[in-house]
N, CA, C and O of each residue as an XYZ file, in Angstrom:
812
protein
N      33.322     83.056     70.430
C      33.533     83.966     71.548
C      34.946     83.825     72.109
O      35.574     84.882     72.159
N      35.743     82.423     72.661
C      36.544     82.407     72.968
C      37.913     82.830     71.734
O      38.879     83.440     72.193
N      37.908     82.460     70.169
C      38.650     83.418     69.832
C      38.853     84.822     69.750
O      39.954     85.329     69.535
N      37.393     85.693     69.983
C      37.272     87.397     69.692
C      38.171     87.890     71.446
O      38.632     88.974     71.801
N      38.132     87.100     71.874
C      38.434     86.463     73.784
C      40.224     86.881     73.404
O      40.865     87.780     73.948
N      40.686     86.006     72.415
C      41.422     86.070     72.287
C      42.168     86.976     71.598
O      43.212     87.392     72.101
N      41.837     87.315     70.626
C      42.138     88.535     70.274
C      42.429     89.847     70.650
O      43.482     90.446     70.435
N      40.808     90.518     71.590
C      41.334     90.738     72.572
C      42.102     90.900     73.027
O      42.481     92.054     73.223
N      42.951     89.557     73.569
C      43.969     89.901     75.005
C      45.104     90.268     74.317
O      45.816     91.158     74.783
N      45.472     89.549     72.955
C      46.961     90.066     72.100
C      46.692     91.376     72.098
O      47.663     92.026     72.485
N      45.421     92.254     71.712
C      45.427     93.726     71.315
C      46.242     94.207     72.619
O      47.407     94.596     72.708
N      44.922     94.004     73.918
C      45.426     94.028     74.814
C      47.730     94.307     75.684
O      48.523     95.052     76.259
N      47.487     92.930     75.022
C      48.871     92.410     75.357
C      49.957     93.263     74.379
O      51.133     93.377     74.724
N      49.431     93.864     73.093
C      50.347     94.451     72.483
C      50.545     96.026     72.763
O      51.406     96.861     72.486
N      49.585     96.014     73.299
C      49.645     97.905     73.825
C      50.474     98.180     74.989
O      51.247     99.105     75.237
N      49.998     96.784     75.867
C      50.408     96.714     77.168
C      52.543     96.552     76.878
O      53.318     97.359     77.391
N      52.919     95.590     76.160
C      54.209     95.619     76.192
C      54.372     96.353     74.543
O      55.277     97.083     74.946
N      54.325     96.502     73.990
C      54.719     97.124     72.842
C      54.616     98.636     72.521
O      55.547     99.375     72.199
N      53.498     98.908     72.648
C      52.771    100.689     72.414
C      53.045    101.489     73.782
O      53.523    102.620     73.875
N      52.570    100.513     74.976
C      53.029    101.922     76.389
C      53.504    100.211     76.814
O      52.830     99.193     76.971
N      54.715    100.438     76.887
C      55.559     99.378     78.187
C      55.327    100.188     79.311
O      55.128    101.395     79.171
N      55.333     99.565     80.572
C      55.015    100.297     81.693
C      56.451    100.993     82.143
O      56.641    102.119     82.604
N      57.800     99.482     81.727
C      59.640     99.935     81.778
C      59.464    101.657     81.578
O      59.593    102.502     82.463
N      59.079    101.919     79.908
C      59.599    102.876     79.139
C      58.629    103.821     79.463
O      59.000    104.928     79.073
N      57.209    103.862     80.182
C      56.412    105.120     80.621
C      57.081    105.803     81.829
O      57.129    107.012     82.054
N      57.774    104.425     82.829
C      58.041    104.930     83.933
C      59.463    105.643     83.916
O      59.796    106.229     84.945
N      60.506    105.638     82.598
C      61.528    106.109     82.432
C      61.680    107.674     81.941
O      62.454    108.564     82.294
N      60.320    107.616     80.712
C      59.865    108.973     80.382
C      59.498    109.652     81.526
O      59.551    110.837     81.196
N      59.115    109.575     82.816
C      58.042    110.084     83.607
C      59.705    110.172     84.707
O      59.624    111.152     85.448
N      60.744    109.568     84.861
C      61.480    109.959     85.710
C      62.783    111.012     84.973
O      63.639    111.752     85.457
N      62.346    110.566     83.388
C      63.152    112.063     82.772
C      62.502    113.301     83.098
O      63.157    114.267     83.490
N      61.349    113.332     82.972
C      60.516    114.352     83.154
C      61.345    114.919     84.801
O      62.051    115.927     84.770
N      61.172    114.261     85.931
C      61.354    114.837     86.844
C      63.063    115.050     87.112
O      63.540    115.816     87.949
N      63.899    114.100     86.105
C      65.331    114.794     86.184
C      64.949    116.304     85.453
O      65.106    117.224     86.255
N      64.562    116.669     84.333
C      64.652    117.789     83.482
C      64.332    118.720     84.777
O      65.166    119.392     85.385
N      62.933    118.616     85.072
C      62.123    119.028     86.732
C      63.403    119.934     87.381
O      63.388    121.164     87.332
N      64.544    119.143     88.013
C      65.618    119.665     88.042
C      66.402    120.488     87.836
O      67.037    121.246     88.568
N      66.349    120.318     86.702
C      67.418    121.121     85.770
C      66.529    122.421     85.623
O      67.303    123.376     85.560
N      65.627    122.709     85.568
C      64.773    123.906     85.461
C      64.272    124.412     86.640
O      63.100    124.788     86.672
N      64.869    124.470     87.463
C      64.683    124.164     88.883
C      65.964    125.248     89.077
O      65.858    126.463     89.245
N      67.452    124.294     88.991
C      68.772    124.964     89.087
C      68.766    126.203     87.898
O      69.390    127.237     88.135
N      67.960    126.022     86.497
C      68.123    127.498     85.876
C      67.480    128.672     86.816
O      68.005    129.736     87.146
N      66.463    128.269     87.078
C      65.304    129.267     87.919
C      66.450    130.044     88.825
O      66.363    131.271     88.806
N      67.410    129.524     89.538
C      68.213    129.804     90.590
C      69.069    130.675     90.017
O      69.271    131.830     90.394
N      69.535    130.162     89.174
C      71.142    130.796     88.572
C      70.567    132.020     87.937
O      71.145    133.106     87.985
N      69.454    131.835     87.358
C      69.012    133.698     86.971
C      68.398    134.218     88.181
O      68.418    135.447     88.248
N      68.064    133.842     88.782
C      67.464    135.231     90.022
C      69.370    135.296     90.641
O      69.278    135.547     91.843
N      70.738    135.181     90.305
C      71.435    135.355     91.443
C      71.480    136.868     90.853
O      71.320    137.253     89.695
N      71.832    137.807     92.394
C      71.795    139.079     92.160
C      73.491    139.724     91.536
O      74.613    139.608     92.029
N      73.094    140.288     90.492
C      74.367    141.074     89.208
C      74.249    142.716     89.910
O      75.294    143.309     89.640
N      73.510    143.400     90.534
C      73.120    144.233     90.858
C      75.068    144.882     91.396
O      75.827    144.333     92.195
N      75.336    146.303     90.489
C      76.682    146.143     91.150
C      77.090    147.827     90.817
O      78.279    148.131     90.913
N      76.324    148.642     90.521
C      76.116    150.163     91.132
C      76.006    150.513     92.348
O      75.111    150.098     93.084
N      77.388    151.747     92.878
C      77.029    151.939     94.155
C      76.972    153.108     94.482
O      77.260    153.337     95.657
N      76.614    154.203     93.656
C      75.905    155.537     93.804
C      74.553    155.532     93.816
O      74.214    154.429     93.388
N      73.724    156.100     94.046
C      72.350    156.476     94.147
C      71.843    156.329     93.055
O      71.345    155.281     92.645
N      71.947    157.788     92.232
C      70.558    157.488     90.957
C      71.389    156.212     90.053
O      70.371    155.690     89.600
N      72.317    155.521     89.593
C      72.814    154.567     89.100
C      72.205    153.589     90.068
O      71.580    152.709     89.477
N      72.201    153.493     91.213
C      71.617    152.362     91.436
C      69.782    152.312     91.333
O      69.339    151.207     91.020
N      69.002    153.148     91.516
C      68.096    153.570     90.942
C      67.694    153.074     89.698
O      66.657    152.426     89.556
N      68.360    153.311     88.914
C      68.296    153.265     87.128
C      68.496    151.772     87.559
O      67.487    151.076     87.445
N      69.820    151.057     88.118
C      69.781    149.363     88.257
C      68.673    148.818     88.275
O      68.115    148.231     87.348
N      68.150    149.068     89.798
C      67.024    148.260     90.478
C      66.109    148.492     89.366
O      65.615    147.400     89.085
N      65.667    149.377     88.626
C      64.537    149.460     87.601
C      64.969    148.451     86.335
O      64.172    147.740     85.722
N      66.235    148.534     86.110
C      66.572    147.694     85.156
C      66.313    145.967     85.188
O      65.726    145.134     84.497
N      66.995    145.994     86.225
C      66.981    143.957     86.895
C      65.739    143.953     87.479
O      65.667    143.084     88.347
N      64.571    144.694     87.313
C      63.298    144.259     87.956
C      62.487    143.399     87.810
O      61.749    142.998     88.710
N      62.500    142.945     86.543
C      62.181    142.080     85.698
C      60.316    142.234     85.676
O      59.350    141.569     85.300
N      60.551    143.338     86.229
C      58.713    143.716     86.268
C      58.211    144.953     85.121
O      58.400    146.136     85.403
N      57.676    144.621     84.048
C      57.090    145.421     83.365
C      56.233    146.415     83.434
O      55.733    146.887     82.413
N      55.989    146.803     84.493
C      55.382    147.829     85.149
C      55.988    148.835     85.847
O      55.446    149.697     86.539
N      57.486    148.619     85.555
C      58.355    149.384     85.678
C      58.940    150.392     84.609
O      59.591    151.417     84.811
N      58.454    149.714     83.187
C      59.008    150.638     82.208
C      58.931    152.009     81.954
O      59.761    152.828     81.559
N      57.485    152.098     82.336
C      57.598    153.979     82.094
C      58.278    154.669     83.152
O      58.271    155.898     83.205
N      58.930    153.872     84.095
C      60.020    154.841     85.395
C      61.291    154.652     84.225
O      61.911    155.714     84.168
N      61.722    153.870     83.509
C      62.874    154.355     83.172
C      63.189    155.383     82.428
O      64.329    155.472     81.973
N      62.388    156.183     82.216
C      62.668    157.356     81.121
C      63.494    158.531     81.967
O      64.479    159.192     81.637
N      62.544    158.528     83.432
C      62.828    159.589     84.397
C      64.104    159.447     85.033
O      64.910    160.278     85.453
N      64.089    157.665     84.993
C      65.798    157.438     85.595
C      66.821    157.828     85.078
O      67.821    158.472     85.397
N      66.264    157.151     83.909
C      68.103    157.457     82.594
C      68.315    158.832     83.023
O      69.292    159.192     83.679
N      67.033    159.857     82.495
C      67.266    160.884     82.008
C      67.779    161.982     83.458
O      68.224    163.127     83.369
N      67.564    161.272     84.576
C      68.524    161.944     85.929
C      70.245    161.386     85.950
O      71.202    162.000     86.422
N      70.245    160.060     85.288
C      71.431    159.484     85.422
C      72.197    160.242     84.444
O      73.077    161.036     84.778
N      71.755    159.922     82.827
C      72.380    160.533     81.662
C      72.086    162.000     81.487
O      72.304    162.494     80.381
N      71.635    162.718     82.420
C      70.708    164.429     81.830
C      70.033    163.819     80.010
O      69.874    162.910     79.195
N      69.876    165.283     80.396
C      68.449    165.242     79.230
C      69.148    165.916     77.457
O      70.349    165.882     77.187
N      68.258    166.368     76.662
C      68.961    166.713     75.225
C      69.319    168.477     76.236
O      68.730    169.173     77.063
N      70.582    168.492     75.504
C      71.312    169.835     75.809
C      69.999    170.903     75.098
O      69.249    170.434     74.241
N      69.868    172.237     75.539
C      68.918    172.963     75.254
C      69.686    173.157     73.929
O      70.745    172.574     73.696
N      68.935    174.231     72.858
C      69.202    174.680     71.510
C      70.491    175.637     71.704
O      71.359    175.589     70.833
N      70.675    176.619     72.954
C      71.654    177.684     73.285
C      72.916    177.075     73.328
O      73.892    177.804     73.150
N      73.133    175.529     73.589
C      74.205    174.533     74.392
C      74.808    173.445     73.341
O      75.717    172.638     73.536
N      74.113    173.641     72.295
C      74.146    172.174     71.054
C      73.657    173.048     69.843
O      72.784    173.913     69.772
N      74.673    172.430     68.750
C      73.846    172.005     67.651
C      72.599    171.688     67.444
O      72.135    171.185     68.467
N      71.693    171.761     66.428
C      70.736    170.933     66.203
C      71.025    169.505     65.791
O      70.350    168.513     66.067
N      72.255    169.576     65.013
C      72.653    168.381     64.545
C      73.077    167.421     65.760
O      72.759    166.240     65.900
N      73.705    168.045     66.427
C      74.712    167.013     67.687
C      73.350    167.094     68.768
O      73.511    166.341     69.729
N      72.478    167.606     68.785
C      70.991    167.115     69.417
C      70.740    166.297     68.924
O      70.938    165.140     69.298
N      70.049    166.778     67.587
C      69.202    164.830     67.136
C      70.041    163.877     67.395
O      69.510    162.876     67.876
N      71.388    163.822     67.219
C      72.080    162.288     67.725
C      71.987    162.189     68.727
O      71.959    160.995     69.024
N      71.880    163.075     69.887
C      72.211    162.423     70.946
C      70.724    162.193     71.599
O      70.717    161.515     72.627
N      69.597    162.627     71.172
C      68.118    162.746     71.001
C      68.405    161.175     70.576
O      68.100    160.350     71.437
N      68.906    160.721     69.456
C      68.499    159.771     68.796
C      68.880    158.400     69.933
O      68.127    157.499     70.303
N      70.457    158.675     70.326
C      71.142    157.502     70.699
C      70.506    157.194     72.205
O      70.421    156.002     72.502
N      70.120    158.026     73.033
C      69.259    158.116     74.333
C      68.202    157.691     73.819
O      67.977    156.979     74.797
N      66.879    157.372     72.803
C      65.748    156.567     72.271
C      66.024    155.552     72.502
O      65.427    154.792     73.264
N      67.579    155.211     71.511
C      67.611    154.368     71.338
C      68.177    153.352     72.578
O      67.799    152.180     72.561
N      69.062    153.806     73.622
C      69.272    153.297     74.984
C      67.928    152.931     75.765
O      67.653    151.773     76.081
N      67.215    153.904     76.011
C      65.692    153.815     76.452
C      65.222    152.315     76.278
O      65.178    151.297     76.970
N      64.970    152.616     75.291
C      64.523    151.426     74.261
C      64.981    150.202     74.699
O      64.320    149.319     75.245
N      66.287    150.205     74.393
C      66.721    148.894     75.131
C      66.539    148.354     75.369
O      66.268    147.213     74.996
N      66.632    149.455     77.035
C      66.678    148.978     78.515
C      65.330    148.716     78.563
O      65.218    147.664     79.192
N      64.114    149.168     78.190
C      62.824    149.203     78.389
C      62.549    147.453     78.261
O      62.020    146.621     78.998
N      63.370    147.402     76.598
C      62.588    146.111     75.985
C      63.670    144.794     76.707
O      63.694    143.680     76.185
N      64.489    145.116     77.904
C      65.203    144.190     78.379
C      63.954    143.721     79.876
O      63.507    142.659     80.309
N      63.841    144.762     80.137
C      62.920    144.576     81.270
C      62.006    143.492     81.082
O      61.807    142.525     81.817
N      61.363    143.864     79.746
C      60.045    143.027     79.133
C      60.365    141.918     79.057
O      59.687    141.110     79.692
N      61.427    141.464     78.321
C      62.272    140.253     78.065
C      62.586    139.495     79.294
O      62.546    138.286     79.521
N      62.896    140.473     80.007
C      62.992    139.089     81.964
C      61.893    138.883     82.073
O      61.576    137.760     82.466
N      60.975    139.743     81.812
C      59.175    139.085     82.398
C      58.888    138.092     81.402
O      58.398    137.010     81.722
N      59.149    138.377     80.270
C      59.038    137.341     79.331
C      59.505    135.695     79.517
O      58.982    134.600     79.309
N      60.677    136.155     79.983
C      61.634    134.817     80.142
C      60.908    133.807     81.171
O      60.654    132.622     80.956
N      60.563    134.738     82.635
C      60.003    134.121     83.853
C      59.130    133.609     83.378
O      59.169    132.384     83.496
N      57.650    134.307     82.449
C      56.810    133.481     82.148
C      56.815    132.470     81.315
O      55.983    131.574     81.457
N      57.869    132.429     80.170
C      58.352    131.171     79.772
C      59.067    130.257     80.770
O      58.862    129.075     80.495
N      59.691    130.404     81.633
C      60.417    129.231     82.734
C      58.766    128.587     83.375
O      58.663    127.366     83.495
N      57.869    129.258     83.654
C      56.892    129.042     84.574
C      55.700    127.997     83.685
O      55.100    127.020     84.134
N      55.618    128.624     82.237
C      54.896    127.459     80.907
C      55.991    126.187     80.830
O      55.385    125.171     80.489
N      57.048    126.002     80.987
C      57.844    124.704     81.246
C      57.564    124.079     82.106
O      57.310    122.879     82.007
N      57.524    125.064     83.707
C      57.368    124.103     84.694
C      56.039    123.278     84.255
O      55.956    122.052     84.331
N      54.694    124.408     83.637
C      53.596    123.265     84.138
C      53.816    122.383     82.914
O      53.472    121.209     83.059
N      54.288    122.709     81.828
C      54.794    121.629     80.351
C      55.248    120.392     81.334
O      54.894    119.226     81.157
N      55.833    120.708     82.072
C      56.909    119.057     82.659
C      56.172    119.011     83.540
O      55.368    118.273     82.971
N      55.671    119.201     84.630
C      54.545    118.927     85.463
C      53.443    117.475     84.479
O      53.353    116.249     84.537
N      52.833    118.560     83.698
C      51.748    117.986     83.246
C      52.075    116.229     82.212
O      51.380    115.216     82.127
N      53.528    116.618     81.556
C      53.676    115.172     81.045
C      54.035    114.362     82.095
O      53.713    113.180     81.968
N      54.756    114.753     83.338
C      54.854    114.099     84.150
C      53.959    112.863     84.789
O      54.300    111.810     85.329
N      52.711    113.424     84.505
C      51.709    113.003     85.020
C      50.671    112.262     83.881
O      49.540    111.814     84.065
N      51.179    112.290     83.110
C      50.157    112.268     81.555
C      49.902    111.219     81.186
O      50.844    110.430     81.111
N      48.709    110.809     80.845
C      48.788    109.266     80.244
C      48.914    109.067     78.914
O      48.459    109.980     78.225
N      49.500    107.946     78.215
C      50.399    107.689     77.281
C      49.899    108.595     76.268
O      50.701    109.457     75.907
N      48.464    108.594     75.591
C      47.652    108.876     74.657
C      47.571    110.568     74.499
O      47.250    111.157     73.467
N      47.904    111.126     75.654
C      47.892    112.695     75.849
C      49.498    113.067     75.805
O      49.750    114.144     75.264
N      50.184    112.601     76.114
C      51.654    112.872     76.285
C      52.048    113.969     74.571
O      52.463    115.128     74.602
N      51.750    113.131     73.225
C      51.920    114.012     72.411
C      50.880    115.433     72.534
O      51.492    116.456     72.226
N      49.797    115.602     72.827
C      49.262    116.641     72.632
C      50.309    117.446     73.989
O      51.206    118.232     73.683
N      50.113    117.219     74.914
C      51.172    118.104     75.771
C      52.863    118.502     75.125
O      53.709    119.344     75.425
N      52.789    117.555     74.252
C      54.871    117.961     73.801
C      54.060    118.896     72.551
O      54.784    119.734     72.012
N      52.803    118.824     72.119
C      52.929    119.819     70.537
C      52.679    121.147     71.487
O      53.203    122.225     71.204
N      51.977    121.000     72.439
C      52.125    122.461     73.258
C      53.594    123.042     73.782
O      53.899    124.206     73.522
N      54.356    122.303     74.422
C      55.732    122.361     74.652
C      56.756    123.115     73.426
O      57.624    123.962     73.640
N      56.295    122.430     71.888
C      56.999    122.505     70.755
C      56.458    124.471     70.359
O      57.241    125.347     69.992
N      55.097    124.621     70.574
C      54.560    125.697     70.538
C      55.277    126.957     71.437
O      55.608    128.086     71.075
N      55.350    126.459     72.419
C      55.785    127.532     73.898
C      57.312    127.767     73.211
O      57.775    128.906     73.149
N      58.144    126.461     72.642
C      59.715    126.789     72.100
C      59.511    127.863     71.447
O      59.872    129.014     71.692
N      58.709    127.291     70.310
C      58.649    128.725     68.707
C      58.400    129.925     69.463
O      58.778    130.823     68.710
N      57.864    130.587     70.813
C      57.386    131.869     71.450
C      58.454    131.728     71.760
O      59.005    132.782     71.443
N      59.557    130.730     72.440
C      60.385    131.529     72.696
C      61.495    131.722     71.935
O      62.447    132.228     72.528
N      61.634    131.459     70.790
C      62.786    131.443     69.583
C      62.050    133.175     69.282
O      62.852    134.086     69.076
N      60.902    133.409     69.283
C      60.704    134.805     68.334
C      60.708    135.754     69.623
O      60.641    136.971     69.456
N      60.762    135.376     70.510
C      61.513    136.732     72.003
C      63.078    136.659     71.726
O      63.872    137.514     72.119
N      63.418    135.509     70.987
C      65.244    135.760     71.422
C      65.363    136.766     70.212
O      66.027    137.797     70.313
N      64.520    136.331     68.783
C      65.097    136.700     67.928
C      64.691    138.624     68.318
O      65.439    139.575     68.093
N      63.432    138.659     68.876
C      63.296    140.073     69.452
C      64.250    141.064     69.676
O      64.454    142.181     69.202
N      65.061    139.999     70.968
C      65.796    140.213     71.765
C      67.176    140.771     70.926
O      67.839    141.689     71.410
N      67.460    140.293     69.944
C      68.818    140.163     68.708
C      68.980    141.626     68.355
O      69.903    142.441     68.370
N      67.183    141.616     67.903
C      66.770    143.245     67.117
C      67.286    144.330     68.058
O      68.201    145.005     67.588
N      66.945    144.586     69.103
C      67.789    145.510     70.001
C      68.879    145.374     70.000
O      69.519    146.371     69.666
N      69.547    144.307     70.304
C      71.021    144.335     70.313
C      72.018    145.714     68.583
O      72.854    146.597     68.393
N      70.673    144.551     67.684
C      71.479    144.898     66.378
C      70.908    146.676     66.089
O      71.428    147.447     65.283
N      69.880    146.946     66.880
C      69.296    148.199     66.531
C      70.876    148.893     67.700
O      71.935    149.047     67.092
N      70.869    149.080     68.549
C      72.196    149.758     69.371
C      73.220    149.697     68.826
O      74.066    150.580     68.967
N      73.468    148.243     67.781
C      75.221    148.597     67.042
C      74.852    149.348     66.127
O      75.769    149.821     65.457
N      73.791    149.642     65.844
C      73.314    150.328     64.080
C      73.522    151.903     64.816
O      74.161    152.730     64.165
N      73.079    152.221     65.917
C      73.255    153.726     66.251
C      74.377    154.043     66.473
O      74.900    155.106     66.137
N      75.022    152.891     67.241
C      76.936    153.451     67.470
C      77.552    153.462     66.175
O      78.607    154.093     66.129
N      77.192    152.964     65.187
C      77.509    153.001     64.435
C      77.397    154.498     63.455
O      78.292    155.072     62.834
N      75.825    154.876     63.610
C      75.587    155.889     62.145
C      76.384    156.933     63.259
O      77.096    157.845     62.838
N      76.173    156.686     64.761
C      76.820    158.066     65.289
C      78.441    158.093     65.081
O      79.103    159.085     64.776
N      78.862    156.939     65.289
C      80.566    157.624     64.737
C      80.767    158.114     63.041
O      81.630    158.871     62.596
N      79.737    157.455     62.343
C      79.795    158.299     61.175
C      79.814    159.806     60.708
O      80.436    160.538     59.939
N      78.202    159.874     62.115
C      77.915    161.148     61.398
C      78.960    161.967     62.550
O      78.617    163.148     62.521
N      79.887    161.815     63.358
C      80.806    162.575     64.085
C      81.981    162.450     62.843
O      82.509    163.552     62.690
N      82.409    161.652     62.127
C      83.022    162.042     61.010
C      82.574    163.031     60.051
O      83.370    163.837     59.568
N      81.631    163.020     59.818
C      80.855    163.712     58.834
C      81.005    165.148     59.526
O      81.426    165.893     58.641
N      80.863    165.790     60.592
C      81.125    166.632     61.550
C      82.409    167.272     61.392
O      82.708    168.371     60.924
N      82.874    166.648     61.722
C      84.817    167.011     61.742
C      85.106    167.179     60.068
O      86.076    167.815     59.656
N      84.211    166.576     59.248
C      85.025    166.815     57.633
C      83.875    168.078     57.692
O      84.109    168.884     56.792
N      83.041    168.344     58.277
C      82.380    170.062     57.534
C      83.276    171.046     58.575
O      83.750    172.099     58.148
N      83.462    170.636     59.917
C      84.515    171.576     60.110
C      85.497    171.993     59.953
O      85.937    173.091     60.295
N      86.202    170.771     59.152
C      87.688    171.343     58.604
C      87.856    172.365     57.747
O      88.646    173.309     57.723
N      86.338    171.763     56.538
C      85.998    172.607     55.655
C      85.689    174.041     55.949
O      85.976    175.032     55.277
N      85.026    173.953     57.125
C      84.801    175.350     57.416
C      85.906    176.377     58.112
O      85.930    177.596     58.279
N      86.643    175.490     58.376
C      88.018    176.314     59.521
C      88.782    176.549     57.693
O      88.996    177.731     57.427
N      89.139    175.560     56.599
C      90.098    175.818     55.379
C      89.245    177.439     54.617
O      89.701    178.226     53.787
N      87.920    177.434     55.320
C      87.337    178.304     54.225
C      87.194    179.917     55.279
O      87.101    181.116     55.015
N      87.233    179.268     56.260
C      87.618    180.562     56.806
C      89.042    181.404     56.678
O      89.365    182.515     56.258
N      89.635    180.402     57.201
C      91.628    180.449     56.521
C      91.595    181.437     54.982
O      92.060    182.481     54.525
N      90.736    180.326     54.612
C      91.191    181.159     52.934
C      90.621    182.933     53.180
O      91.295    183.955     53.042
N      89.004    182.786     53.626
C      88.358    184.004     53.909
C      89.434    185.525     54.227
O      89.484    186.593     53.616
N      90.255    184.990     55.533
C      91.091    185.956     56.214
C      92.464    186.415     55.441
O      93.130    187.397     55.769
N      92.784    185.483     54.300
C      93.935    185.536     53.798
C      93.648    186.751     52.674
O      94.529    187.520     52.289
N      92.313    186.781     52.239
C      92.272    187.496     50.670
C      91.954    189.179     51.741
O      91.808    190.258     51.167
């Protein structure tokens, strides 16, 4: 009895200083509340107000933009489209110089829509950190990894919102893009058409 006694207390004694030192729980547990901090001062530095339109429907279209409330998205269609007007009627445009500009207003929409989503997104990722660091804060040794594979989880959600986030970016250079093309493409059928009129008037 007195050796199993003993045994025991080494198991004991080896968990106690080796596996959870009380030094190195209580150091993890005061990183936790420096990080605490630091997510604390981000929280701040994104709510400061960028808000910097000072006409009416532009500021309008703003406040819907920086709302960071997703229940705002279906107002931006009505905003843009008072800020930017709407597709020129058929009497006023091309069909051609419609669909682009049909196209490149989607694609602004769009955006702005999926930027909105992305601040709500973000907040509710800042707010799964807080309770992530909250909860290891508080955690006892044996749970601490199951709380960081949740932590590691909440990262990967937010690596596939940034990469989201990229796709818009790269979808808006792809439209400025096909549109200065197809405004080249424009100007080479009109030249053609002004050389073929030229020729027309000459014979």
């Amino acid at each position: 009895m007195g050796t199993l006694n003993n045994l025991m207390s080494s198991i004991q004694a080896f968990f106690t200083n080796v596996v959870y030192p009380q030094a190195a729980i209580n150091r993890a547990r005061g990183l936790v509340g420096a990080i605490q901090g630091l997510y604390t001062q981000i929280q701040v530095v994104s709510r400061v107000n960028v808000a910097s339109a000072t006409l009416a429907n532009p500021q309008q279209l703003e406040q819907v933009l920086l709302s960071r409330n997703p229940m705002n998205v279906p107002s931006v269609t009505a905003n843009y489209q008072t800020l930017y007007q709407t597709v020129p009627v058929p009497q006023n445009a091309s069909p051609q110089t419609r669909d682009l500009i049909d196209m490149s207003d989607a694609a602004a929409q769009a955006a702005m829509k999926r930027a909105i989503a992305i601040d709500a997104i973000a907040d509710t990722e800042m707010q799964a950190a807080d309770r992530i660091n909250s909860e290891l804060g508080q955690a006892a040794p044996g749970t601490a990894p199951m709380i960081e594979a949740e932590a590691a989880a909440w990262l990967v959600r937010a690596n596939a919102y940034t990469q989201s986030a990229l796709g818009d970016v790269m979808r808006i250079r792809a439209i400025s893009l096909a549109n200065s093309g197809a405004q080249l493409k424009f100007n080479a059928a009109n030249g053609a058409q002004i050389r073929q009129n030229t020729l027309d008037s000459l014979k």
